[in-house]
C-alpha positions in Angstrom: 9.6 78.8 135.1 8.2 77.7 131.8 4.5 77.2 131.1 5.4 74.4 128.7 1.0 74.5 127.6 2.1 77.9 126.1 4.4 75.7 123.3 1.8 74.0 122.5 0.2 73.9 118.9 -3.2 72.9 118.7 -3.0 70.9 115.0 -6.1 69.4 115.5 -8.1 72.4 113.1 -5.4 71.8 110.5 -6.2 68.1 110.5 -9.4 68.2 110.2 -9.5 70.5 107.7 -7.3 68.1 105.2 -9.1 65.2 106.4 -12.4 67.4 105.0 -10.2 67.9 101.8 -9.5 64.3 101.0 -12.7 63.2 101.9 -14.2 66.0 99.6 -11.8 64.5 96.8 -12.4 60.9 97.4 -16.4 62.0 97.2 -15.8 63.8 93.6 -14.0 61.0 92.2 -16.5 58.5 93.3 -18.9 60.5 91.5 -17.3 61.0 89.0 -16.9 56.6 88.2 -20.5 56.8 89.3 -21.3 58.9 86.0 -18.6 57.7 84.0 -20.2 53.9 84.4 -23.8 54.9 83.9 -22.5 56.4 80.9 -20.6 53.6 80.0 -23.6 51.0 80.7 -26.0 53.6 78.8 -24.0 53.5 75.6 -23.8 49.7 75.8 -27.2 49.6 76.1 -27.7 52.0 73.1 -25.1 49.7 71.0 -27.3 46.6 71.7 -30.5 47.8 71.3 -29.1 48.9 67.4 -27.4 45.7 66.7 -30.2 43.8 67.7 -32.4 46.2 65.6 -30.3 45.4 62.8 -30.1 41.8 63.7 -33.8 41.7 63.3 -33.9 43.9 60.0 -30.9 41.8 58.0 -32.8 39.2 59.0 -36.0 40.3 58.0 -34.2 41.0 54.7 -32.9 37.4 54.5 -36.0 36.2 54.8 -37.7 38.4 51.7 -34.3 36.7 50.1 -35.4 33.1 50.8 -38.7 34.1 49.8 -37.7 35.8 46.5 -35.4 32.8 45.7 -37.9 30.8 46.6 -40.3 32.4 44.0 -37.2 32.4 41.5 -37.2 28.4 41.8 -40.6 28.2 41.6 -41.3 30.0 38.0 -38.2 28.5 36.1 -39.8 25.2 37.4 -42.8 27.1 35.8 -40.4 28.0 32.9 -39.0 24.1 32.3 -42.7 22.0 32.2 -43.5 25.0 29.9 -40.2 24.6 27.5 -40.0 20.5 27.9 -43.8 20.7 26.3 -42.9 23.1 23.5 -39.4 21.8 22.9 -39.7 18.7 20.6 -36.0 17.1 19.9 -38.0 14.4 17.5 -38.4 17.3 15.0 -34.6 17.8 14.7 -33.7 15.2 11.8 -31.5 13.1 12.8 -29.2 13.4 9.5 -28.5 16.9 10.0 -27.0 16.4 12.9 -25.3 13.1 11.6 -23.9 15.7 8.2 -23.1 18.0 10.7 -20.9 15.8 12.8 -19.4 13.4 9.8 -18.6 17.4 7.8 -15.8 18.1 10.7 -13.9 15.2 10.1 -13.9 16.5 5.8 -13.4 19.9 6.6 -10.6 21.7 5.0 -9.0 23.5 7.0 -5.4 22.9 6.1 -2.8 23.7 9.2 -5.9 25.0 11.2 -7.7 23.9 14.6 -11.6 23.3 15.2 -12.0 24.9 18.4 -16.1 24.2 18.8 -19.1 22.8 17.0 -21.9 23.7 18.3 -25.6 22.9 17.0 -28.2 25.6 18.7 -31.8 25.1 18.9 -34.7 27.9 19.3 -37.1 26.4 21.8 -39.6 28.7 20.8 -40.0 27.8 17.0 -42.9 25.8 16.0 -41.2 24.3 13.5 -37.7 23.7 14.8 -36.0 22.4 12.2 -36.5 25.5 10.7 -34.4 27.3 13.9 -31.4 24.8 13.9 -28.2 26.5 13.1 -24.8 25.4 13.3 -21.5 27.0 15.0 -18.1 26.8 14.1 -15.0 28.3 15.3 -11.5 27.6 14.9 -8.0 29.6 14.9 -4.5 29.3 12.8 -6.4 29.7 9.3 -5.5 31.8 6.4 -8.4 33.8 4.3 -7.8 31.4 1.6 -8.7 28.5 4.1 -11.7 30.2 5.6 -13.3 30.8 2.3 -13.0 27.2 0.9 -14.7 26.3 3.9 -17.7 28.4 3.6 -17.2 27.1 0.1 -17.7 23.6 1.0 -20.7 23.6 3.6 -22.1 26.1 0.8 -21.7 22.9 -1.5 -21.7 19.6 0.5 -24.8 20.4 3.1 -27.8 18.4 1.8 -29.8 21.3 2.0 -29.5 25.0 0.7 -27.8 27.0 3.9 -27.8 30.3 4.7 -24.4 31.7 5.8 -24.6 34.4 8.9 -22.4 37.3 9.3 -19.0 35.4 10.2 -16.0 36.8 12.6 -12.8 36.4 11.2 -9.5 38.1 13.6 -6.0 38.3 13.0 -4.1 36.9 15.6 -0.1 37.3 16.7 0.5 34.7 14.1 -0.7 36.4 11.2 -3.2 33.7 10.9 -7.1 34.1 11.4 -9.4 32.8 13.9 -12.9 32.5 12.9 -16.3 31.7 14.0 -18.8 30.5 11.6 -22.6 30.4 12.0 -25.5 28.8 9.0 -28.6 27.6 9.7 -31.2 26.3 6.7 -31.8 29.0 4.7 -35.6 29.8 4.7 -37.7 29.8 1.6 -39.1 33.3 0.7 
């Protein structure tokens, strides 16, 4: 009869071999997250140690800011108590600045706009009267018009005045705008 042991297969090698296989695998892989995360954790370690680096050195650098500013503050404080004792407004006459002021309204400046009058002081003249000088500018004149008015500080100031350079520029109009700047003139 039949040996039925002879049709048998023995699997079991087969199996264990694949079992080896996958377990071989499953090793690898778990080595290989292993690496991949100490990598991982590595670079974020590297990433916070320079941002904290730079943390400290910005803020290092803010602090040479505060410091700087602070030193800023400190000399035009410096700068001020030195100016508010050499810059004496009593020595600017009072009447020049009255003209000055009542000589907009009587200006002649025919279909034309005063833009700015301005009165500038040098706080570094001894003498500051001397250092006063006057600004005017305007827009929509004709030469004609800007002439007359030099003209007419020339002639109504109560002191002789010394006309600067002036900048007179067309406009779209065809009309001029000008600025205007005199100042005492100074005795030679």
């Amino acid at each position: 009869m039949f040996d039925y042991q002879s049709n048998k297969i023995n699997l079991l090698n087969w199996r264990q071999q694949h079992y080896a296989n996958r377990v071989r695998i499953l090793m690898i892989l778990l080595l290989l997250l292993l690496i991949l995360s100490i990598a991982g954790w590595f670079s974020l370690l590297r990433d916070t140690r320079q941002q904290s680096q730079e943390y400290i050195l910005l803020d290092q650098q803010r602090q040479q800011l505060v410091t700087q500013l602070q030193q800023l503050d400190s000399a035009q404080q410096k700068q001020r108590q030195l100016l508010s004792h050499q810059l004496q407004l009593a020595k600017i006459p009072l009447q020049d600045i009255v003209h000055f002021v009542q000589s907009l309204v009587q200006i002649p400046l025919d279909k034309g706009r005063l833009l700015m009058a301005q009165i500038d002081i040098s706080p570094f003249a001894i003498e500051q009267k001397e250092k006063l000088s006057f600004l005017m500018m305007g827009e929509n004149v004709d030469q004609q018009t800007f002439y007359r008015l030099q003209q007419y500080l020339l002639s109504h100031w109560p002191y002789p005045i010394e006309l600067e350079p002036s900048a007179l520029t067309q406009n779209q109009q065809k009309q001029y705008n000008f600025t205007l700047r005199f100042n005492k003139k100074e005795d030679n």
